[in-house]
TORKOL-4160 file (C-alpha; in steps of 0.2 Angstrom, whole numbers, padded with zeros to 4 digits, m for minus):
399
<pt num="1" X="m0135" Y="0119" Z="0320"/>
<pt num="2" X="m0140" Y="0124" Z="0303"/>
<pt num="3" X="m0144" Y="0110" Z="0292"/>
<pt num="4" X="m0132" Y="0111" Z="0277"/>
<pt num="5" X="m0138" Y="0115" Z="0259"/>
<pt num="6" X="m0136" Y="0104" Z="0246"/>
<pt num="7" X="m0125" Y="0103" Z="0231"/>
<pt num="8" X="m0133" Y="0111" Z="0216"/>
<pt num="9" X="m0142" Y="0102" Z="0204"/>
<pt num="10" X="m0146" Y="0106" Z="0186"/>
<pt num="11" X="m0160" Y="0113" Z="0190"/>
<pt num="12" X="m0156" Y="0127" Z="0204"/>
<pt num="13" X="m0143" Y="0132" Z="0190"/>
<pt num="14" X="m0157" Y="0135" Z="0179"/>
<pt num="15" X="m0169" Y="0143" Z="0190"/>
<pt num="16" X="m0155" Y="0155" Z="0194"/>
<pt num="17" X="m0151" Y="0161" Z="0176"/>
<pt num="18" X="m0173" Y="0160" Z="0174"/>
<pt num="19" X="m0174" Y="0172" Z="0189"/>
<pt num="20" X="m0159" Y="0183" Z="0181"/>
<pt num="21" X="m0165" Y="0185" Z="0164"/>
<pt num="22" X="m0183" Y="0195" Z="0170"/>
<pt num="23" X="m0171" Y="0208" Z="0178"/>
<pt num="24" X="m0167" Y="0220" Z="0164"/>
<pt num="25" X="m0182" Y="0221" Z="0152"/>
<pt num="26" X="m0190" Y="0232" Z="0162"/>
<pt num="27" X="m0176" Y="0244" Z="0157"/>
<pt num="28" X="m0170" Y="0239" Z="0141"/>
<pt num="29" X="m0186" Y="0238" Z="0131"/>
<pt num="30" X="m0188" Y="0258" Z="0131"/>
<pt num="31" X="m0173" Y="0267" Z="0123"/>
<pt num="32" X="m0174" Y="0258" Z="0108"/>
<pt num="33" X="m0193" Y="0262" Z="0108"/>
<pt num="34" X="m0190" Y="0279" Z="0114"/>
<pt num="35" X="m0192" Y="0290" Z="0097"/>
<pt num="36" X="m0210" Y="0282" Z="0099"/>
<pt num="37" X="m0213" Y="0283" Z="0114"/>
<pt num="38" X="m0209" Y="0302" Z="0115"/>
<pt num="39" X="m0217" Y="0303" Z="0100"/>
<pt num="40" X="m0236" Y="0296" Z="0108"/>
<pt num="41" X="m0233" Y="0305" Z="0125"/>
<pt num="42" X="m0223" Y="0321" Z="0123"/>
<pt num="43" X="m0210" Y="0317" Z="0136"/>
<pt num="44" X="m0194" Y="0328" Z="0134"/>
<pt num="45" X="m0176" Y="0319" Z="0135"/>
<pt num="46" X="m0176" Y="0324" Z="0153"/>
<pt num="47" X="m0192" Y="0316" Z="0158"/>
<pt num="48" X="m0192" Y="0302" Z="0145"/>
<pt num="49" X="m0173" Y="0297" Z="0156"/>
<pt num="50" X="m0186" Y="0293" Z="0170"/>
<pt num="51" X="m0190" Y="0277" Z="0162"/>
<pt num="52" X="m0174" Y="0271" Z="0166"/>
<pt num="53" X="m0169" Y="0282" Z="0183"/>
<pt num="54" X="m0185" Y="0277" Z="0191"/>
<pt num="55" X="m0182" Y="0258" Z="0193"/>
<pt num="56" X="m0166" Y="0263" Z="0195"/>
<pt num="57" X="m0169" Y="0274" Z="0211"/>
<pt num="58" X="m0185" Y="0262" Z="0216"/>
<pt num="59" X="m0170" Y="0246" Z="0216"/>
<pt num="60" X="m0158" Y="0257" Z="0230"/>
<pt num="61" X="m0172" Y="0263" Z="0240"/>
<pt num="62" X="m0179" Y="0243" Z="0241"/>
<pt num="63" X="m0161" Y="0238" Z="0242"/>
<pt num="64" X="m0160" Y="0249" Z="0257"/>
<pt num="65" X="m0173" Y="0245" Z="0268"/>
<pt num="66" X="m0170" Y="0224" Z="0266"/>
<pt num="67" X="m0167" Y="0223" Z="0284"/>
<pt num="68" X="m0187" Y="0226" Z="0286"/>
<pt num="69" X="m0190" Y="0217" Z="0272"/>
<pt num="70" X="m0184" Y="0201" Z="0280"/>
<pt num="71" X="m0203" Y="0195" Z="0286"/>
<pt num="72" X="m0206" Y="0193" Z="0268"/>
<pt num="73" X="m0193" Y="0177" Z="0269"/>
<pt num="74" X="m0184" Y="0174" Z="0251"/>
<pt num="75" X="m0201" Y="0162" Z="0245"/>
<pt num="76" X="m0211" Y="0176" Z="0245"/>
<pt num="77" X="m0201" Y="0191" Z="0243"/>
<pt num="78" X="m0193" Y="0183" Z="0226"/>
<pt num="79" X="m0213" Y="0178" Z="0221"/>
<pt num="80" X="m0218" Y="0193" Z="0222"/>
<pt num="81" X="m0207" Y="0203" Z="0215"/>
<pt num="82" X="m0208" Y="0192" Z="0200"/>
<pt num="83" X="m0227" Y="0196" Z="0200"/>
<pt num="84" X="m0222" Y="0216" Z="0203"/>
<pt num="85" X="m0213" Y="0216" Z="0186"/>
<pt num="86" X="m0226" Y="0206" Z="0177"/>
<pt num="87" X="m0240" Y="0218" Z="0183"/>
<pt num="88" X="m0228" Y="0232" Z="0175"/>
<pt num="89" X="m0226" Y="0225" Z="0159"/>
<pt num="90" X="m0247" Y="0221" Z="0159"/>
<pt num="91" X="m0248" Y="0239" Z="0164"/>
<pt num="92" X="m0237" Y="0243" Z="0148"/>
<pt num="93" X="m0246" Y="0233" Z="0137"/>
<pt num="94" X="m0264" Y="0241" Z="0141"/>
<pt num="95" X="m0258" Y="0259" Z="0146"/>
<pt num="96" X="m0251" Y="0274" Z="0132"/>
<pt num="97" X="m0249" Y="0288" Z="0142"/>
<pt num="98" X="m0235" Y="0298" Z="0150"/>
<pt num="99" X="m0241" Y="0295" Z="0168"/>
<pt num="100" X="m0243" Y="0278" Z="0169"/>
<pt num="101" X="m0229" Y="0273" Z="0160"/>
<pt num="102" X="m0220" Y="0281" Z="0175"/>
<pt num="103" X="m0231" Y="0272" Z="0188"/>
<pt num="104" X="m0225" Y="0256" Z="0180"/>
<pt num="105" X="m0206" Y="0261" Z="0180"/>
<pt num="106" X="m0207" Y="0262" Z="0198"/>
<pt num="107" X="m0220" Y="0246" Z="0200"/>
<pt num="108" X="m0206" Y="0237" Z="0189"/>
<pt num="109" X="m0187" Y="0244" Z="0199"/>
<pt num="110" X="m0198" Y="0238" Z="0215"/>
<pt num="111" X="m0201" Y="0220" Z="0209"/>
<pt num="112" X="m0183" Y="0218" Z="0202"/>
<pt num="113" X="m0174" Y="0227" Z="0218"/>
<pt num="114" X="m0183" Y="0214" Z="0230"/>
<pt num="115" X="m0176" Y="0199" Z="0218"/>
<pt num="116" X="m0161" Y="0208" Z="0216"/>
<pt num="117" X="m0157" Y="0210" Z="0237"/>
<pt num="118" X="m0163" Y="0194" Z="0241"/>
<pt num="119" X="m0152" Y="0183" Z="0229"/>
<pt num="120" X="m0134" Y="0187" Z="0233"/>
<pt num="121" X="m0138" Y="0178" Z="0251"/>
<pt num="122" X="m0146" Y="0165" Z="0242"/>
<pt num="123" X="m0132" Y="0160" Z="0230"/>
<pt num="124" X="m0116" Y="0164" Z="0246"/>
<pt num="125" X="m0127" Y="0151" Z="0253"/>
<pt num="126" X="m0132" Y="0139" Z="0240"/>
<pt num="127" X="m0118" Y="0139" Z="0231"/>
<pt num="128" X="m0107" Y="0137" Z="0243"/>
<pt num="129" X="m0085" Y="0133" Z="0236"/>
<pt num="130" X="m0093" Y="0141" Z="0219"/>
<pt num="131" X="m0101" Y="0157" Z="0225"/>
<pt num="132" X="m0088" Y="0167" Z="0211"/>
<pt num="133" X="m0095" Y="0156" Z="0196"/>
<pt num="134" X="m0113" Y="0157" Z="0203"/>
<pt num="135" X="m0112" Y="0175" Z="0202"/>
<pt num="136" X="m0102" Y="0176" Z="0185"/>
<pt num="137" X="m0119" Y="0166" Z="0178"/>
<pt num="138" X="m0132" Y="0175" Z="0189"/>
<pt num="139" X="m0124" Y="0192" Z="0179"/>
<pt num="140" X="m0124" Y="0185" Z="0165"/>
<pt num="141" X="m0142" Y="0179" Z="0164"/>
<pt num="142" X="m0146" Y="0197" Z="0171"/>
<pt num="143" X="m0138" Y="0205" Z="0158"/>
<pt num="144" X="m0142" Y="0193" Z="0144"/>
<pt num="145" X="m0160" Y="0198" Z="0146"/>
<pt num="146" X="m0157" Y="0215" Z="0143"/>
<pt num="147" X="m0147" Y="0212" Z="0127"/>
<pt num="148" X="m0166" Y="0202" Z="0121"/>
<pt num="149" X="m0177" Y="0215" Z="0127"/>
<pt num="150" X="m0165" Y="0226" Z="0116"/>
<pt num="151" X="m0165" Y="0216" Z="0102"/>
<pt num="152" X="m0183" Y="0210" Z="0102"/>
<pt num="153" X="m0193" Y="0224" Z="0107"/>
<pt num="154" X="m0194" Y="0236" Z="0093"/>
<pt num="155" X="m0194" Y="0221" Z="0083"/>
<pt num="156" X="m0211" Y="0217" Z="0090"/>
<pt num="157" X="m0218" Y="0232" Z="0089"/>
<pt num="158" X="m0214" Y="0235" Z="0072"/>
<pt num="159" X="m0224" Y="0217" Z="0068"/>
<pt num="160" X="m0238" Y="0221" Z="0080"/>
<pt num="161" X="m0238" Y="0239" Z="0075"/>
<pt num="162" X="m0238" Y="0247" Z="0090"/>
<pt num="163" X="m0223" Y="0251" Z="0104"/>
<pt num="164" X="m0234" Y="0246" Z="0118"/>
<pt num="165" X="m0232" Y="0228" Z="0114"/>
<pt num="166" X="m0213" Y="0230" Z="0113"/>
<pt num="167" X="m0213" Y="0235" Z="0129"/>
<pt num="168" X="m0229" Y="0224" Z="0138"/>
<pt num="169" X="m0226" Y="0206" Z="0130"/>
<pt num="170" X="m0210" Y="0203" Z="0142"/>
<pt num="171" X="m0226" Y="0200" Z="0155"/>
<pt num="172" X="m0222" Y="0182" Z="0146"/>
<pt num="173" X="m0206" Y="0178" Z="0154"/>
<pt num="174" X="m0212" Y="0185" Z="0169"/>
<pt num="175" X="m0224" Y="0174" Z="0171"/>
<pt num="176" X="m0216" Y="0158" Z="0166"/>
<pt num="177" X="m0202" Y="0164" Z="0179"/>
<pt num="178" X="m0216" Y="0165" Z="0193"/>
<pt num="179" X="m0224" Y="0148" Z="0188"/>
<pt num="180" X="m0208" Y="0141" Z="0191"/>
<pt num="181" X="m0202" Y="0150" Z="0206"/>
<pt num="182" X="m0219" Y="0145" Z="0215"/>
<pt num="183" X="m0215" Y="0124" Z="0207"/>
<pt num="184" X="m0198" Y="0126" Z="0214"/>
<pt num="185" X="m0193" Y="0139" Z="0224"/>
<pt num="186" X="m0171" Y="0140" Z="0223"/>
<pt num="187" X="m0165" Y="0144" Z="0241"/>
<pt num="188" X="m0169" Y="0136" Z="0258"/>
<pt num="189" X="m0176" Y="0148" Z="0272"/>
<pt num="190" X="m0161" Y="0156" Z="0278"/>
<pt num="191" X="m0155" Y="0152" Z="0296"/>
<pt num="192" X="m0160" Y="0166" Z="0307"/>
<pt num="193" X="m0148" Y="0174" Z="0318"/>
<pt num="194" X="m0154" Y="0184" Z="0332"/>
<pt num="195" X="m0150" Y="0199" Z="0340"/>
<pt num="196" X="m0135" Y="0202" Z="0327"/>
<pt num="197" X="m0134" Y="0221" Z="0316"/>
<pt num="198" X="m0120" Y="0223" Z="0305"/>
<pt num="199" X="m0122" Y="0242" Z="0307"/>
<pt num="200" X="m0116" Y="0244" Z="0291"/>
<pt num="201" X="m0121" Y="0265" Z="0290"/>
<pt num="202" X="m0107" Y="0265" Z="0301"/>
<pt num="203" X="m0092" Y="0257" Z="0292"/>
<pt num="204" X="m0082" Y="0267" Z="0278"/>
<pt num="205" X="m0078" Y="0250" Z="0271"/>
<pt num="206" X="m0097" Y="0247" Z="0268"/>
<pt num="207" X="m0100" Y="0262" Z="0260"/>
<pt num="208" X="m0083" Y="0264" Z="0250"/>
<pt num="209" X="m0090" Y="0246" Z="0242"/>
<pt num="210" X="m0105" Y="0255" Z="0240"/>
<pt num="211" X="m0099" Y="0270" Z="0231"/>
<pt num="212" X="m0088" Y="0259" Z="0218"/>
<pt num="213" X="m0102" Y="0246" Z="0215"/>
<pt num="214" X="m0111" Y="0262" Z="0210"/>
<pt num="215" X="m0097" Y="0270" Z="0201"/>
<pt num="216" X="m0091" Y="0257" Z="0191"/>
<pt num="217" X="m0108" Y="0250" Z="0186"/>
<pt num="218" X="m0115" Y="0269" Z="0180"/>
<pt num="219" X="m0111" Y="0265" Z="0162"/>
<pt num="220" X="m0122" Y="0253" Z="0159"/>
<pt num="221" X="m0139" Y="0264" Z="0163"/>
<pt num="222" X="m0134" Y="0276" Z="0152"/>
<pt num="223" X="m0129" Y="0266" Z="0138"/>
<pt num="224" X="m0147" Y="0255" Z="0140"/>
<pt num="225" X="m0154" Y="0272" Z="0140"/>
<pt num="226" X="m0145" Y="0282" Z="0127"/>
<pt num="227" X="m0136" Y="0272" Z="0116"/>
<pt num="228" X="m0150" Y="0268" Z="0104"/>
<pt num="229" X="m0154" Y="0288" Z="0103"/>
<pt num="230" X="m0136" Y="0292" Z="0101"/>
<pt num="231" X="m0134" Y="0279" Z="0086"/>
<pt num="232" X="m0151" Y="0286" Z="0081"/>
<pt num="233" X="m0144" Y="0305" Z="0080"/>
<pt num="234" X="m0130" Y="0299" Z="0068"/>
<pt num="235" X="m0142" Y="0291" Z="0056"/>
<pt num="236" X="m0148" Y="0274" Z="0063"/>
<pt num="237" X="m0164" Y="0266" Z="0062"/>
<pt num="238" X="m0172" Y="0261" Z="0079"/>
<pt num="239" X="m0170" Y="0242" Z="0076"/>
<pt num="240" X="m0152" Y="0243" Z="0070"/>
<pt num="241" X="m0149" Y="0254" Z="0085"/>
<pt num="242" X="m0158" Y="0242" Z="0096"/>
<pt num="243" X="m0147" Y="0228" Z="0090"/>
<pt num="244" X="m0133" Y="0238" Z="0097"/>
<pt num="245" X="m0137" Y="0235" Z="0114"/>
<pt num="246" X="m0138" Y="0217" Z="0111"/>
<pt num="247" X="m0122" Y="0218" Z="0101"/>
<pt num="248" X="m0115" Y="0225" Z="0118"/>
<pt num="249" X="m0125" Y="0211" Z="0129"/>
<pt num="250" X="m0115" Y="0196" Z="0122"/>
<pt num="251" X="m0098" Y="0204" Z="0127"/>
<pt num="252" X="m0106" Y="0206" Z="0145"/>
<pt num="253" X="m0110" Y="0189" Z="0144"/>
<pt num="254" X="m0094" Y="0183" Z="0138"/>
<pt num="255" X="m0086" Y="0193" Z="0156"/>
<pt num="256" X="m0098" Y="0189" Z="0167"/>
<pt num="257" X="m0093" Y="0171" Z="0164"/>
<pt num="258" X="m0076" Y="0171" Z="0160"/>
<pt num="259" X="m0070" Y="0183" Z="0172"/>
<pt num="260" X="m0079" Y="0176" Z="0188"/>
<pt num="261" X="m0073" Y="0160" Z="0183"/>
<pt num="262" X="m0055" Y="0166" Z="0182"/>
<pt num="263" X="m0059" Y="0176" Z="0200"/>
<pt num="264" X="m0060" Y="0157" Z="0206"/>
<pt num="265" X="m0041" Y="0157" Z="0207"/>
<pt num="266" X="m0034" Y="0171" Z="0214"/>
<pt num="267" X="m0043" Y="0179" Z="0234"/>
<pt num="268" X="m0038" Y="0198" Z="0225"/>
<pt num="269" X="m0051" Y="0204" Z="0213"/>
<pt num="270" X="m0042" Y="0219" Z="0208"/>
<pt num="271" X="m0032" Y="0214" Z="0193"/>
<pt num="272" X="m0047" Y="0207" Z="0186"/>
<pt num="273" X="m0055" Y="0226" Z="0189"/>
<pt num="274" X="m0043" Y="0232" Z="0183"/>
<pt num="275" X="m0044" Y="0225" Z="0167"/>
<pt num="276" X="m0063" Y="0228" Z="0167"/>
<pt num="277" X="m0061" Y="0247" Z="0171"/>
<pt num="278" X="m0048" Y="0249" Z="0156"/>
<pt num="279" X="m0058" Y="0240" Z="0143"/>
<pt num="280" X="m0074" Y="0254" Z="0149"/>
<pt num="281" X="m0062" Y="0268" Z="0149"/>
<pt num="282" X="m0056" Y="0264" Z="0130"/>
<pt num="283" X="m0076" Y="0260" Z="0124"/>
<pt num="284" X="m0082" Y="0276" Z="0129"/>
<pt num="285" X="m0064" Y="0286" Z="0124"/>
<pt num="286" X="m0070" Y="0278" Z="0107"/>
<pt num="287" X="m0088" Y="0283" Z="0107"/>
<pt num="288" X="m0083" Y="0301" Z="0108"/>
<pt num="289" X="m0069" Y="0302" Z="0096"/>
<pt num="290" X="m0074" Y="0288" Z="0083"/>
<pt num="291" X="m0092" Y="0283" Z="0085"/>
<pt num="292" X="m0095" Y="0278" Z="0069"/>
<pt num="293" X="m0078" Y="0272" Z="0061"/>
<pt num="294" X="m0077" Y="0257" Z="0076"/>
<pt num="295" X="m0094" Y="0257" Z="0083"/>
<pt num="296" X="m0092" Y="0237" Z="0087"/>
<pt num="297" X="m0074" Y="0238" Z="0094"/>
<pt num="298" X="m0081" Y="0253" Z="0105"/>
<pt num="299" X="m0098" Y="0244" Z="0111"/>
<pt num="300" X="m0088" Y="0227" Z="0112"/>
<pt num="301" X="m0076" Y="0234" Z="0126"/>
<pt num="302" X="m0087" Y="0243" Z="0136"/>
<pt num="303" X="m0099" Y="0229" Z="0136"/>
<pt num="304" X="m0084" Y="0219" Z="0143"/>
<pt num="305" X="m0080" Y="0230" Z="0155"/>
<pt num="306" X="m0097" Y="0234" Z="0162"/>
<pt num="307" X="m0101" Y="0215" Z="0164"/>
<pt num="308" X="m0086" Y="0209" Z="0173"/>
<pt num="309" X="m0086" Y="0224" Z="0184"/>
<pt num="310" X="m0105" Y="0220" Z="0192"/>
<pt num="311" X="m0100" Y="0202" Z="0194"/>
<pt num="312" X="m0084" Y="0205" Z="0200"/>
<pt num="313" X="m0088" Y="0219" Z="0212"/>
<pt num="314" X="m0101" Y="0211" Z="0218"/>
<pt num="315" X="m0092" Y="0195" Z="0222"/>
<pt num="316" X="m0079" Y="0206" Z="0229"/>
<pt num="317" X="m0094" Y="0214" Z="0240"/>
<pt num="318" X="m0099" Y="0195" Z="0246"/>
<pt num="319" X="m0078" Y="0192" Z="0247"/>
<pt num="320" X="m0078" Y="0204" Z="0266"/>
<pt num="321" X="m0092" Y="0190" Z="0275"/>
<pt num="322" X="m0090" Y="0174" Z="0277"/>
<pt num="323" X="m0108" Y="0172" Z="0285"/>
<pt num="324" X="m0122" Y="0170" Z="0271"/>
<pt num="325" X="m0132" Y="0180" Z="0280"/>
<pt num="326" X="m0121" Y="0193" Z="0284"/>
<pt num="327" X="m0116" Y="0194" Z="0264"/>
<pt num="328" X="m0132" Y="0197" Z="0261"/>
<pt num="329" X="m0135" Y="0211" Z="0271"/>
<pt num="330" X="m0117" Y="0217" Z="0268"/>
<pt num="331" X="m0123" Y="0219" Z="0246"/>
<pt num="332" X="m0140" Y="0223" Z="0248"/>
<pt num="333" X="m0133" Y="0240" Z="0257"/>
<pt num="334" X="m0121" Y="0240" Z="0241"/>
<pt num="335" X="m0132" Y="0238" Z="0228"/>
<pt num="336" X="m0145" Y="0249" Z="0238"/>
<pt num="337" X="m0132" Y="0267" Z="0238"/>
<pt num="338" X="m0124" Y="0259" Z="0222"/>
<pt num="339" X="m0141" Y="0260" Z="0213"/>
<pt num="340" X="m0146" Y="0276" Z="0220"/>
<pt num="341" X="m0129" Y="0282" Z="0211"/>
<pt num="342" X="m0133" Y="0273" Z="0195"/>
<pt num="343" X="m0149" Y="0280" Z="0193"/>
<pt num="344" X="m0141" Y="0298" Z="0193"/>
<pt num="345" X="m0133" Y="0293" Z="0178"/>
<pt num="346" X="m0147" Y="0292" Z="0164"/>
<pt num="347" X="m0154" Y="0306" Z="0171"/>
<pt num="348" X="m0137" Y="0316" Z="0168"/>
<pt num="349" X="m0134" Y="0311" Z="0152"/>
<pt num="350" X="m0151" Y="0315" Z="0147"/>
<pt num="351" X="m0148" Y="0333" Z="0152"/>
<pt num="352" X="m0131" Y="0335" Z="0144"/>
<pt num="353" X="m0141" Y="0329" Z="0129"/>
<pt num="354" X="m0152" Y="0344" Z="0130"/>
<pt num="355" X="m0139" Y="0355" Z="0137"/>
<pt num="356" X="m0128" Y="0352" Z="0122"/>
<pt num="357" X="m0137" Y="0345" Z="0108"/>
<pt num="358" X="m0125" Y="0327" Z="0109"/>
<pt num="359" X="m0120" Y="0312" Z="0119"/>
<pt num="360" X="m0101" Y="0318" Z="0119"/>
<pt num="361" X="m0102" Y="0326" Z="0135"/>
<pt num="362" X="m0111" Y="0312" Z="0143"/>
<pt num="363" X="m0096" Y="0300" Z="0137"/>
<pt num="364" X="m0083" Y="0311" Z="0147"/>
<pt num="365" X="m0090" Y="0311" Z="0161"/>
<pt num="366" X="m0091" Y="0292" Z="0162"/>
<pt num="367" X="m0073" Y="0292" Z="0154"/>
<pt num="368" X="m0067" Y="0302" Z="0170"/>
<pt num="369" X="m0078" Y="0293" Z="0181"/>
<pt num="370" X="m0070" Y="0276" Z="0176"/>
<pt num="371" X="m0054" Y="0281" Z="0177"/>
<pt num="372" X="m0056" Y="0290" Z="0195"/>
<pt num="373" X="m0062" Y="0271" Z="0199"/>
<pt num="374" X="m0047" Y="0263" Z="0193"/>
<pt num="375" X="m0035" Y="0271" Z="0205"/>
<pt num="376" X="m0048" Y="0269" Z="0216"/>
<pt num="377" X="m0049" Y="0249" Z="0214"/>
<pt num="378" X="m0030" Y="0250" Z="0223"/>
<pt num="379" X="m0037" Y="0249" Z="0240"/>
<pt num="380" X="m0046" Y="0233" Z="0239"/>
<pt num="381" X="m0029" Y="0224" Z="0244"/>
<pt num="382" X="m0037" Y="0206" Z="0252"/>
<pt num="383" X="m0028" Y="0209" Z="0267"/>
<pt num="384" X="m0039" Y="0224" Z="0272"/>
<pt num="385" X="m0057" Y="0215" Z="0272"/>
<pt num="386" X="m0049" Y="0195" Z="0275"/>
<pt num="387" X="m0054" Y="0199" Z="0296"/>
<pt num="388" X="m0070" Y="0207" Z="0290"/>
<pt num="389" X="m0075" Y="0191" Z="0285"/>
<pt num="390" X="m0070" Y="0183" Z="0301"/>
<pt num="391" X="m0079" Y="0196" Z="0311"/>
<pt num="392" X="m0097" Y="0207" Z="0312"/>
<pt num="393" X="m0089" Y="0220" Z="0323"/>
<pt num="394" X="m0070" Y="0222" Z="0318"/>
<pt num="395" X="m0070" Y="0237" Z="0305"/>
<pt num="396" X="m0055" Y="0236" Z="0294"/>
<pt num="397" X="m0044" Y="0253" Z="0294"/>
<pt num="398" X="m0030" Y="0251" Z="0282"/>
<pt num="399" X="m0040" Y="0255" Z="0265"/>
């Protein structure tokens, strides 16, 4: 019988939101240092998007083989992905060139996709009776450190004089994050189950979750990728555009605790996405036809609605197993096909950009693509996935 975890403390809270906050720099750093960055190296829009598609594409591929991943154990597979995106912001720091800067996009995605699949199991099962709120602060944390490595970045480069250390010197919180991790590691090993698949390329549901984690999340890559540049077109100076980002990163924040706090009352998740989906749809309705009249209201909702829809969809992925383990397999599949869909989305908008000269196009389709979610979000009625969570084998039918 497996021993039962224990409640907790102040300090697994923290840990959680340390181990959170080292999981967007590696992405958020570059678009507001990206005019430089083109600048030293030469990269197009198309190639320069790599930055943020290649960690992107490295976190679903990861995410997707967990299951042979799971001799690593959560110790050692958190550690050293902790140490994967330290050596990529080292590699930052001392390397200039177009190449490497690539290598490390892909060194970076693979250190936060192995952290990334191997705490939604950890927190089901650590957090047990507050897995919701857990998520709403792990989300929170995740996307805060973003908002910094907006905000900070080009603020260090312009002191240091160079964008190289904008993007190297978050090889500090790396750090600090692994020295802590190794002092106190946050789960327990988790209980082993033999002999048990969850044959989850089989199941629609698995991959309809999939698809809508992608789907509903896609904003966010583009808008750490391209929002800086698109504020930039119209005037902007790479710091004010940077603070955009961080701008945006409170009101993801403020959802990703409030709106997983609320999710504690109620076992249907889709008014809530609902709302989250709306808020997106009127953000990025107003970046096209007023981006400069109402640039806060417009950058406030959709921050909104991106964070409450990765924390809520997320807790809505972990809502369809019961068994920690299970959940875990159950979103790192999600986030593995959901990730592979996100990173299409940078990589799009940076060719609209050059197709058309502007980000407008870029908006619709993540206007349209919002929308098509939210008559989408429908299905997810708690009476369809309630017996998933009961069972590995039952498939629910009625979508």
């Amino acid at each position: 019988m497996p021993r039962a975890e224990p409640q907790p403390n102040l300090g697994a809270w923290a840990l959680l939101v340390v181990l959170g906050l080292n999981l967007r720099p590696i992405l958020a750093s570059v678009s507001p240092l990206l005019a430089d960055i083109r600048e030293a190296t030469g990269m197009g829009f198309q190639t320069a998007a790599l930055l943020t598609t290649l960690p992107v594409i490295c976190m679903g591929l990861v995410a997707l083989l967990s299951n042979r991943l799971n001799a690593l154990g959560e110790h050692r597979g958190i550690g050293l992905g902790l140490g994967l995106i330290a050596s990529a912001c080292l590699a930052r720091l001392l390397c200039g060139q177009a190449g490497p800067l690539l290598a490390t996009a892909l060194l970076g995605g693979a250190g936060v996709a192995l952290i990334q699949v191997l705490l939604p199991g950890v927190i089901k099962r650590r957090f047990e009776g507050r897995v919701a709120l857990a998520m709403g602060v792990y989300s929170a944390s995740l996307m805060g450190g973003g908002g910094l490595a907006a905000l900070f970045s080009p603020l260090l480069a312009h002191h240091f004089q160079h964008w190289q250390v904008g993007l190297g010197l978050w090889l500090v919180p790396a750090l600090l994050a692994l020295l802590l991790w190794l002092a106190r590691p946050l789960p327990s090993p988790a209980p082993a189950v033999p002999g048990r698949a969850t044959g989850l390329l089989r199941q629609r549901r698995a991959w309809l979750l999939a698809v809508y984690f992608g789907l509903v999340n896609c904003g966010y890559m583009s808008m750490v990728a391209w929002l800086p540049a698109y504020y930039q077109q119209l005037g902007w100076s790479p710091t004010r555009s940077g603070s955009l980002l961080a701008f945006m990163t409170i009101f993801q924040v403020l959802a990703a605790l409030t709106m997983p706090a609320l999710a504690q009352r109620s076992i249907d998740r889709r008014p809530l996405l609902s709302v989250s989906l709306i808020a997106q749809a009127l953000g990025f309705a107003g970046l096209i036809w007023a981006p400069v009249e109402l640039f806060a209201l417009w950058v406030a909702l959709i921050g909104f609605g991106l964070g409450a829809c990765f924390a809520l969809s997320l807790i809505l992925t972990l809502d369809h197993r019961a068994d920690p383990r299970e959940a875990g397999q159950l979103a790192a599949f999600v986030q593995g096909v959901g990730f592979l869909i996100n990173a299409v989305s940078p990589w799009l908008s940076g060719w609209l950009r050059e197709l058309t000269g502007g980000f407008a196009a870029s908006w619709l389709v993540l206007l349209v693509g919002v929308l098509l979610m939210l008559g989408l979000t429908r299905v997810f009625s708690p009476v369809s996935y309630r017996p998933l969570a009961k069972s590995m084998v039952k498939q629910a039918t009625n979508w």
